[in-house]
C-alpha positions as CSV (number, residue, x, y, z in Angstrom):
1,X,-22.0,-10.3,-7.7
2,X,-21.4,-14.0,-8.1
3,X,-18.9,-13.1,-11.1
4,X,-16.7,-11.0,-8.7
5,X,-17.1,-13.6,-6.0
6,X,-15.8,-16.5,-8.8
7,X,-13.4,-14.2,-9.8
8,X,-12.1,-13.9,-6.4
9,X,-12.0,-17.1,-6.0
10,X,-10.3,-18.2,-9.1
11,X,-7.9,-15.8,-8.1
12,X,-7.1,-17.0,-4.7
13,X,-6.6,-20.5,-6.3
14,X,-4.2,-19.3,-8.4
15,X,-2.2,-17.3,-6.4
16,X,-1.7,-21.1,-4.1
17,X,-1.2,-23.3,-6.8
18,X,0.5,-20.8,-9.9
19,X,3.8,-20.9,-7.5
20,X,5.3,-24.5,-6.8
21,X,8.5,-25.9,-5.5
22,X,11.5,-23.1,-4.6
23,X,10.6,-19.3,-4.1
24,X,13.0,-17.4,-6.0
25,X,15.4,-16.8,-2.9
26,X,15.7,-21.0,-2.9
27,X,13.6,-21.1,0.5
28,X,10.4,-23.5,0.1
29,X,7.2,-22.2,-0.8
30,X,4.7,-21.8,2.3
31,X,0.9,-22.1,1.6
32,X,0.8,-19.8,5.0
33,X,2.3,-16.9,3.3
34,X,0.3,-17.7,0.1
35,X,-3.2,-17.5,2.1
36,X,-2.5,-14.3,3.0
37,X,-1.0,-12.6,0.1
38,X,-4.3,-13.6,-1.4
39,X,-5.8,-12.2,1.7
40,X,-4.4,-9.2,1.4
41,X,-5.2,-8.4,-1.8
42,X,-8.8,-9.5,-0.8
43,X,-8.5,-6.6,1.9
44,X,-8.2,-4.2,-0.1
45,X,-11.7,-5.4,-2.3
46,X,-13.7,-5.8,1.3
47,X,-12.3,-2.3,2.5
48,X,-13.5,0.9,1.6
49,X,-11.7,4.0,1.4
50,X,-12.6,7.5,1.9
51,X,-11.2,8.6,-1.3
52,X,-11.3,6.2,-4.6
53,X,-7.6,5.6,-5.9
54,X,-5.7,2.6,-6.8
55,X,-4.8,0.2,-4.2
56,X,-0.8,0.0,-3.4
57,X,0.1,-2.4,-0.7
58,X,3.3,-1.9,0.9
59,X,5.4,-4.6,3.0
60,X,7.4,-2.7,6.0
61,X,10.1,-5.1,7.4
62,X,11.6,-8.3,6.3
63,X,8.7,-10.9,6.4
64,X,8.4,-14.4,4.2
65,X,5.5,-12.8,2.5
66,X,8.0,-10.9,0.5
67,X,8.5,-13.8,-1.8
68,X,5.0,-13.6,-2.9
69,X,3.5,-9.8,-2.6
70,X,4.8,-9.6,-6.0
71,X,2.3,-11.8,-8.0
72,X,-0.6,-8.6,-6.4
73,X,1.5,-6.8,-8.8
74,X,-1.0,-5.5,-11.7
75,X,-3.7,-7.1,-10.5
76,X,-7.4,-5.3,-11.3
77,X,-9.9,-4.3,-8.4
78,X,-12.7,-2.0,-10.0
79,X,-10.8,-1.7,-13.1
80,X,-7.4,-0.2,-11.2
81,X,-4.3,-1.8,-10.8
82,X,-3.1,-3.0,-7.7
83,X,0.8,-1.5,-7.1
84,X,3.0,-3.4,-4.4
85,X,6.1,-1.7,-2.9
86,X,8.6,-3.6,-0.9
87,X,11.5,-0.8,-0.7
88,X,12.3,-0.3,3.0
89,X,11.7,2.1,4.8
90,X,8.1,3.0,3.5
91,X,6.1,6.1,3.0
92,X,3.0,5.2,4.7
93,X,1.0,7.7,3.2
94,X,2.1,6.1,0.1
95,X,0.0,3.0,0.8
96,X,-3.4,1.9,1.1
97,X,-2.4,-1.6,3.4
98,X,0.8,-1.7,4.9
99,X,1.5,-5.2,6.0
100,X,4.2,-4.8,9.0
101,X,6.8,-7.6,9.8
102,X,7.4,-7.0,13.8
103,X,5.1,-5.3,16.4
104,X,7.9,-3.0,17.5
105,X,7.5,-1.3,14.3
106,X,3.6,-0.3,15.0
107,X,4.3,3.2,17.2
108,X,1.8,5.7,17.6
109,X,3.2,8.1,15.2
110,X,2.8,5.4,12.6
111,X,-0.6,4.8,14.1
112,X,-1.2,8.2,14.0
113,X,-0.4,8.5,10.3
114,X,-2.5,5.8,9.4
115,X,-5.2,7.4,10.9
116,X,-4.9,10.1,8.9
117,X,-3.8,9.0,5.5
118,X,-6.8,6.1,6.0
119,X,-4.2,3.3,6.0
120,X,-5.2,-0.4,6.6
121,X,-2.6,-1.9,9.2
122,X,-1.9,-5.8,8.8
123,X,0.6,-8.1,10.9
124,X,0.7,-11.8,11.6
125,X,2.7,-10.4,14.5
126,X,1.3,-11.6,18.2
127,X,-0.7,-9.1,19.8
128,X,-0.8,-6.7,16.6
129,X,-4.7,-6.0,16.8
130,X,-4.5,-5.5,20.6
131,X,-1.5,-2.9,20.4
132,X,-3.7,-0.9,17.8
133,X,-3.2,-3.0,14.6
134,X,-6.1,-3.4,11.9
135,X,-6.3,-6.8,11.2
136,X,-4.0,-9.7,12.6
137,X,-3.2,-12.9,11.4
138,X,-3.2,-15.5,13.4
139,X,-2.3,-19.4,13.8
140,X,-5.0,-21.2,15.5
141,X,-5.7,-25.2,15.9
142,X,-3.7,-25.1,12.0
143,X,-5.6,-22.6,10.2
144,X,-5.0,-19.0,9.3
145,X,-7.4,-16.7,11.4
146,X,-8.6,-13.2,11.5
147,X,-8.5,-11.0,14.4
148,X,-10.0,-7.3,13.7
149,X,-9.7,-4.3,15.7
150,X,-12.7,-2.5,14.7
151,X,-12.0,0.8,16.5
152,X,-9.1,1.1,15.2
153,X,-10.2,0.9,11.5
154,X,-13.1,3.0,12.1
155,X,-10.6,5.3,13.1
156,X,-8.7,5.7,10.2
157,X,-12.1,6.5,8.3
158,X,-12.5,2.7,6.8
159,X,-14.8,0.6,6.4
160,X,-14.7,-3.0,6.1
161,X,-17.1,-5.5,4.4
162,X,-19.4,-7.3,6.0
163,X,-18.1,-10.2,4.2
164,X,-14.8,-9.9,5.9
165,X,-15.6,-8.7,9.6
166,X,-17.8,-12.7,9.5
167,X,-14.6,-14.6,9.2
168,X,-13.3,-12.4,11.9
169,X,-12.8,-12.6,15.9
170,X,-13.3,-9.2,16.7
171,X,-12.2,-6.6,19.1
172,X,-13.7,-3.3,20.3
């Protein structure tokens, strides 16, 4: 357990410090969007699925995160690879965690779908957990923040770690 838990962390490091000065598109590099890519691909190792496949995390939208979903690419959890689509638009059932760029963009037939292809819905859009989101991202007193909305996950048939609902504020 404490293996995986170094591992995890080594990895998190490296995903904030491996990528320095100028993203490729020339724009500066935001530890913000770093923290969550490595988020994100912690997600999907606190998160349980119904069904075990490989984990392919999809960006819907034009977000700055863009710039850095890539270096999920390949990455191992339990010995699969991690795949990371960015093509607009998306197939959700395609996905495992579908980071979305703009609250408009969460309706209830994608809501729907996600409830039934088990899909992990994640925004750093305001009010994304209380419109029916998963998990939020949120800027508060300068750090990066969790809010979860539990119902929703459970009812997409997922379960989340322990681990992860702790560093969360969550919402019933």
């Amino acid at each position: 357990m404490l293996k995986v838990f170094l591992k995890s962390l080594l990895f998190c490091l490296g995903v904030c410090l491996s990528v320095y000065g100028y993203a490729n598109d020339g724009q500066p590099i935001s530890r913000e969007y770093q923290l969550k890519t490595a988020y994100l691909f912690h997600f999907a190792e606190l998160a349980e699925w119904p069904h075990s496949t490989p984990v392919t995390i999809c960006l819907q939208g034009n977000n700055p995160i863009r710039a850095y979903l890539p270096i999920l690419n390949g990455q191992q959890i339990d010995n699969k690879a991690v795949r990371v689509k960015l093509g607009t638009p998306i197939a959700i059932e395609e996905c495992q965690i579908v980071f979305f760029s703009e609250l408009n963009a969460l309706s209830k037939p994608v809501l729907e779908q996600a409830r039934k292809y088990h899909v992990l819905l994640v925004s750093d859009a305001e009010e994304f957990a209380e419109k029916g989101g998963m998990i939020q991202f949120t800027l508060r007193d300068n750090k990066l923040k969790l809010v979860v909305n539990l119902t929703a996950v459970k009812l997409a048939g997922l379960k989340l770690s322990s681990k992860l609902l702790r560093m969360a504020e969550i919402l019933e």
